[in-house]
DRENNUNU-744898 format. One record per residue: residue in one letter; x, y, z of N, C-alpha, C in turn. Coordinates in steps of 0.05 Angstrom, whole numbers, plus 5000, padded with zeros to 4 digits. Layout:
N
AXYZXYZXYZ...
***
This chain:
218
X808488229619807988389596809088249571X808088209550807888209519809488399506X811188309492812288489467812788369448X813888449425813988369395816288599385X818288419390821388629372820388689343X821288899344821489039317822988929296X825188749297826688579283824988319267X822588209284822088019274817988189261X817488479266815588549254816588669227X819088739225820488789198819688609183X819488299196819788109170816488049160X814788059188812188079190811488279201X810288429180808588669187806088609210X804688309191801788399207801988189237X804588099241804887869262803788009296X802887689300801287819330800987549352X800487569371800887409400797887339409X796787159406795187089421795486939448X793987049471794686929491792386859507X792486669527791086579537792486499567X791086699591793086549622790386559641X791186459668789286339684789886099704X788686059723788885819741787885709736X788685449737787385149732787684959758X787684669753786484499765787184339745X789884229750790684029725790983699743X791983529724791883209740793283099713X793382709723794682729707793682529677X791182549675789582549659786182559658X785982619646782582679646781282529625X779282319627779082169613777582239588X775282389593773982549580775882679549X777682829570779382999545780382769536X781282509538783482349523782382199501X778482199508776782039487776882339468X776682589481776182759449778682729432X780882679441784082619430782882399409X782482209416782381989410780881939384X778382159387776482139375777782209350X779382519357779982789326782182559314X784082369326786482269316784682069298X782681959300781681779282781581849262X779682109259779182239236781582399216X783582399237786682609225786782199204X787282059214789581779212787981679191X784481749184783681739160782881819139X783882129141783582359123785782469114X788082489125790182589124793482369116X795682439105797682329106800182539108X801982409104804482689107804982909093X804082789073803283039042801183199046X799083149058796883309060797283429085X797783279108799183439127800183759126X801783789097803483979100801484219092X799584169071796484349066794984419096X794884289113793084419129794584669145X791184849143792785199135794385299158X793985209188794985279211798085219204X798884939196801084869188802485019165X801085099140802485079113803485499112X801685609139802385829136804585949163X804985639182807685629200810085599177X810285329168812285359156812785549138X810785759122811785949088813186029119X812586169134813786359159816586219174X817386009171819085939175822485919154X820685859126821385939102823186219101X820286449106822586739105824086839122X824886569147827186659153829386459148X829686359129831486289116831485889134X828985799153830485529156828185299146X829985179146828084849130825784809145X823184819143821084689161820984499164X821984349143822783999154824883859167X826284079180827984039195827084079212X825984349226825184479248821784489248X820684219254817584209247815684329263X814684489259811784589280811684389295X810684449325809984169342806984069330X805284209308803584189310803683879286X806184009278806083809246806783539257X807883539280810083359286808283109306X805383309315803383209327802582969305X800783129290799982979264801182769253X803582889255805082659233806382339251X805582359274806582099298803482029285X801482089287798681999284798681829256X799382019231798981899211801781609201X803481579225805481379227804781109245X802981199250801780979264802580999292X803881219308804481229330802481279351X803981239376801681409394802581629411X800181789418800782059432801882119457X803482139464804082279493801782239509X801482179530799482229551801282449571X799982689582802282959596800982919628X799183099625796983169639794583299626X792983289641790383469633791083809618X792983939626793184289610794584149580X795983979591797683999562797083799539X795183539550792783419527790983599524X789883819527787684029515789484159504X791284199506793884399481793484259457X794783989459795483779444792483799429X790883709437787983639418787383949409X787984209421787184379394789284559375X791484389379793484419357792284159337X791983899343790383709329788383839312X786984039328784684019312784684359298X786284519303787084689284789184799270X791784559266792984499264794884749263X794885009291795985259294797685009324X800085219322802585119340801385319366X800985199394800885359413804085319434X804085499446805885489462805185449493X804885239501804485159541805685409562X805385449584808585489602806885489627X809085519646807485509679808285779676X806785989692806686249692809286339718X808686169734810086149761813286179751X813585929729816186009731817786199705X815886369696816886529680818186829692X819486889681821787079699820987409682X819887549691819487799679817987819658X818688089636816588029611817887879596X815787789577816087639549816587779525X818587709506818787829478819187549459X816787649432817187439419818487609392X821387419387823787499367824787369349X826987339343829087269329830987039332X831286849343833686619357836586919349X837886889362841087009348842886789353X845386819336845886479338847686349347X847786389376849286349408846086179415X844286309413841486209420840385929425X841085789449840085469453837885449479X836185279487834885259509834584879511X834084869526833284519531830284499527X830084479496827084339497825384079509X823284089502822283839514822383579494X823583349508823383129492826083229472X827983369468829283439444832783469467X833083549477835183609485835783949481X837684029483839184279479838384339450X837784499439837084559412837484929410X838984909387839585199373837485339363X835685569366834685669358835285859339X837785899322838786109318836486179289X835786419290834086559258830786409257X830686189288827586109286827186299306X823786349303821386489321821786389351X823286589369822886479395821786639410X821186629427820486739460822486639481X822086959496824386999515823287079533X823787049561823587169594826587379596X826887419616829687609627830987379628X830387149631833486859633833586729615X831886849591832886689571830986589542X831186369527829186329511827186079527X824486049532822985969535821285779516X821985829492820985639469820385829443X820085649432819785709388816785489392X815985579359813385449343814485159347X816985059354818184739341817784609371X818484809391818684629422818384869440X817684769461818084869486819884849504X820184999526822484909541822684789569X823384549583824584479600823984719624X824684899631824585089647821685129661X820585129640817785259641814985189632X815784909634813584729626811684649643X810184559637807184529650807884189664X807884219686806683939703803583919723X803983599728801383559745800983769760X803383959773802684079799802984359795X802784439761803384719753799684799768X798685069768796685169768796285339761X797785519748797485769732799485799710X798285849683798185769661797885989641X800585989615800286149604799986119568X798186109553798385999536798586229514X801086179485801986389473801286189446X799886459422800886339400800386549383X802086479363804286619336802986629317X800986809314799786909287801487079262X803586959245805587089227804387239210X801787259204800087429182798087549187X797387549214794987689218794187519243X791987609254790187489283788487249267X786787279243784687119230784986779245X787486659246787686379253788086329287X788586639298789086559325786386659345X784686779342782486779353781186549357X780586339338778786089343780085929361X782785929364783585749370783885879405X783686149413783986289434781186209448X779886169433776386179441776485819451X777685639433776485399438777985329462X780785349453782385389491781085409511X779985639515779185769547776685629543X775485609526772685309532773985069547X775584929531775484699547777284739573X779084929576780284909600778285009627X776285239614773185219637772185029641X772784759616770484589626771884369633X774484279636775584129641777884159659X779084389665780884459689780084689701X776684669711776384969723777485229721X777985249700779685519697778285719708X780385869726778786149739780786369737X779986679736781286909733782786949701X780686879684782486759650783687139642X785187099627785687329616786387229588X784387419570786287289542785187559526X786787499494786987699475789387759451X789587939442790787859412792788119417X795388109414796988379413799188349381X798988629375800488699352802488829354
***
């Protein structure tokens, strides 16, 4: 089950959860998905730079939302910004597996932060809140990191991840098969539907997704 504390709809009235879960059929890459990666990063690495980066709207309306709760977005970057911005550095992308390069390419390509997890190992319901500021989890790639006053999500054991990272606990591997995908509409549903829609496309067409459940809660 889904919920949304009252603490963090105080600050956002119209804030809402888009989700997306289901079985898959993941591996540990799909070549197909790594040419459409390949393809959008060309077009990001020649249209875009760090400054303009911060304009694209998925991004520029994470961080105002990061803003009113008082922390630096350039400290604590969207994973989506943080995507982009290895691209426009001349870096290269993570190769994961198959669930979590189709994450990766439609945060790329709508530059909205999703959140991964294995379903299996999430522990009861979900509430998406407040960090309080005792609040740490072992992100991925980051270490131990404080969430305190950023947007997190919680199970009964704990925090599970923020817009900036995910967590260690509950992350998606080669041998995850059921799959839960969350994301953080701070102003309304308008930016998290397309991105709900293009999801469960390519994970039908690229990790057999079967039994999908998805939809938008306020």
């Amino acid at each position: 089950m889904l919920s949304i504390s009252a603490g963090i709809k105080d600050i956002f009235p119209a804030i809402c959860i888009g989700y997306l879960s289901g079985t898959v059929v993941n591996g540990e890459n799909h070549p197909d998905v790594w040419n459409l990666i390949q393809e959008h990063s060309k077009k990001i690495i020649v249209t875009l730079d760090l400054e303009s980066i911060r304009q694209v709207e998925g991004i520029r309306v994470g961080k105002m939302a990061y803003r009113q709760l008082g922390k630096d977005p350039n400290r604590y970057r969207l994973s989506a910004e943080a995507l982009m911005r290895r691209l426009v550095k001349g870096q290269e992308l993570y190769r994961i597996n198959t669930v979590v390069d189709i994450l990766n390419l439609v945060s790329l390509q709508s530059g909205m932060t999703i959140g991964g997890f294995d379903l299996a190992l999430i522990r009861g319901d979900i509430e998406l809140g407040i960090g309080k500021p005792d609040d740490e989890f072992e992100a991925i790639n980051r270490g131990m990191m404080n969430v305190s006053q950023l947007p997190v999500y919680r199970d009964e054991a704990g925090v599970i991840g923020s817009p900036t990272s995910d967590c260690m606990r509950t992350r998606i591997l080669t041998g995850t098969r059921s799959i839960l995908m969350l994301i953080t509409g701070f102003y309304g549903p308008d930016l998290v539907q397309p991105v709900l829609n293009q999801l469960q496309h390519l994970y039908l067409r690229y990790s057999a997704m079967k039994d999908s459940h998805s939809g938008i809660i306020q």
